[in-house]
C-alpha positions in Angstrom: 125.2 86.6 57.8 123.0 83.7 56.9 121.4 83.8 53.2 118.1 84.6 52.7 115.1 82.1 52.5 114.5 82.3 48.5 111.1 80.8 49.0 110.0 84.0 50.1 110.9 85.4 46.6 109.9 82.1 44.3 109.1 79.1 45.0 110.4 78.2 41.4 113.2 76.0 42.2 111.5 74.2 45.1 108.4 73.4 42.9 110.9 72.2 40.2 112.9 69.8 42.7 110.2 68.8 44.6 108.5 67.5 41.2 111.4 65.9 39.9 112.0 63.8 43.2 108.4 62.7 42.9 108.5 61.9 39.2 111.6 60.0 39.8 109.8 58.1 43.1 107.4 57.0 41.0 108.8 55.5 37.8 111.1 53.6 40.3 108.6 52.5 41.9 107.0 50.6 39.2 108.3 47.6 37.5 107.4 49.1 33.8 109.0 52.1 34.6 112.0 51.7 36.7 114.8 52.1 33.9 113.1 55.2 33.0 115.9 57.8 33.3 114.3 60.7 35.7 116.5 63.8 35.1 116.7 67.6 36.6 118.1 69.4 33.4 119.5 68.2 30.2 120.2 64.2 30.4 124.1 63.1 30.0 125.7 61.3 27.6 123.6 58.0 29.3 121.2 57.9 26.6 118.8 55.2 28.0 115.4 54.2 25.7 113.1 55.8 27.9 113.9 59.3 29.4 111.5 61.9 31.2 113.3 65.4 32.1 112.8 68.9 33.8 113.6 71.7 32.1 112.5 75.4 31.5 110.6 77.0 34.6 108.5 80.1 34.3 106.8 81.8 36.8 104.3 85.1 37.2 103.3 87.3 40.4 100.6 88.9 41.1 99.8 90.9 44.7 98.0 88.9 46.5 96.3 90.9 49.7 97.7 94.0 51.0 98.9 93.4 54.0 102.1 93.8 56.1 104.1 90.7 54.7 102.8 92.1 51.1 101.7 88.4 50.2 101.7 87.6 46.4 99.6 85.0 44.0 102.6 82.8 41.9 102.0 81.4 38.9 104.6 78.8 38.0 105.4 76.5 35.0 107.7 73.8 34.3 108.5 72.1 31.1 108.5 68.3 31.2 109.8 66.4 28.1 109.2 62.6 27.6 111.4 60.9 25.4 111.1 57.5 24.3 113.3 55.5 21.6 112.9 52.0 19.8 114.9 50.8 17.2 113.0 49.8 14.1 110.8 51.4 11.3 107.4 52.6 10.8 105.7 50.2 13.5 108.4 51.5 16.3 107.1 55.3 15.3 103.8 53.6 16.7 105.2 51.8 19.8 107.6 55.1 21.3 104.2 57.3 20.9 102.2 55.0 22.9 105.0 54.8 25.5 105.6 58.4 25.5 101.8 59.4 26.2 101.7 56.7 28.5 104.5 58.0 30.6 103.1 61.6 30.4 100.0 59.9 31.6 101.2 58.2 34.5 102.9 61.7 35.2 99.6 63.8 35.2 97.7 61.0 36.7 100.2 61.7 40.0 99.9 65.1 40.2 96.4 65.7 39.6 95.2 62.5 42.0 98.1 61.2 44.2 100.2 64.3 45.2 98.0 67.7 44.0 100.5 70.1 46.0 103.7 68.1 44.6 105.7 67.7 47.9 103.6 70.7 49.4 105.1 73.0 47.3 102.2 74.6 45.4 98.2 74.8 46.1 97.9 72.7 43.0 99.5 71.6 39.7 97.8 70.7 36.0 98.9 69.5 33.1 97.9 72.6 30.7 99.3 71.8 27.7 101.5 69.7 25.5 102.9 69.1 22.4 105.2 66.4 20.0 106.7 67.0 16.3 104.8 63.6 15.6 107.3 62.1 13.7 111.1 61.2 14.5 113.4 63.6 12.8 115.1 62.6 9.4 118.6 62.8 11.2 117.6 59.9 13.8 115.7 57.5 11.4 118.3 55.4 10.4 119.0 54.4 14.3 115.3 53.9 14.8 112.3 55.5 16.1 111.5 58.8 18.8 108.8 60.5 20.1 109.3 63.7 22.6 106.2 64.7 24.0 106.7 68.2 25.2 104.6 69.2 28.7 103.2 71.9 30.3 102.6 72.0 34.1 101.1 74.6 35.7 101.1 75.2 39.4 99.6 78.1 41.6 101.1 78.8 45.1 100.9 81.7 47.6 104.4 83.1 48.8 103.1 84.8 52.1 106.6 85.3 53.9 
């Protein structure tokens, strides 16, 4: 018995890779960018300055058209975090929030201009929200400076099978 096609259920975990692999594509691709560690999950112990990583997906369903295959509307979302670290003091705080919104920038820029259904995954993708603390936690300011930037991207896609 072969397993079932799970894109006919979710397309949660193909939007998710299919993201990643692009992200990851295009900070290599770019000579400002190409140590930025791309990662599906929680990063290692590797603990480079600059990292970018997938995490929590959510996703919604709504009937779509009734009809025989019983098509549905999905509503996905996947949690991007930039992270970005320079040792220093007050001035670094500066320099890792200007990387980090840069990277998220370059990020959005992608999906919302270069690659809109990310790997032809979804009908669309936005960024719809984000946040960042603002400051690097106590525990870490002796070591230098952080900023995580938080993301929110949200995708729509029909699952017609």
């Amino acid at each position: 018995m072969t397993a079932p096609d799970l894109t006919q259920a979710t397309l949660g975990l193909a939007f998710k890779k299919a993201f990643y692999a692009a992200v990851k594509e295009l900070m290599a691709g770019g000579y400002d960018t190409e140590h930025v560690y791309v990662v599906f999950g929680q990063p290692a112990t590797y603990q480079p300055d600059d990292i970018v990583s997938f995490g929590r997906v959510s996703v919604g369903q709504q009937a779509a058209t009734l009809s025989t295959n019983r098509s549905r509307e999905e509503t996905l979302t996947v949690e991007v975090t930039v992270s970005c670290f320079l040792g220093g003091d007050e001035e670094a705080e500066i320099q890792t929030a200007e990387r980090a919104y840069d990277l998220l920038r370059r990020i959005e820029h992608y999906v919302r201009m270069t690659d809109t259904t990310v790997g032809g995954t979804v009908r669309q993708c936005f960024l719809t929200s984000h946040e960042s603390e603002g400051a690097t936690p106590e525990d870490l300011i002796d070591q230098g400076r952080v900023t995580e930037v938080v993301a929110t991207f949200t995708a729509n896609a029909r699952i017609s099978a």
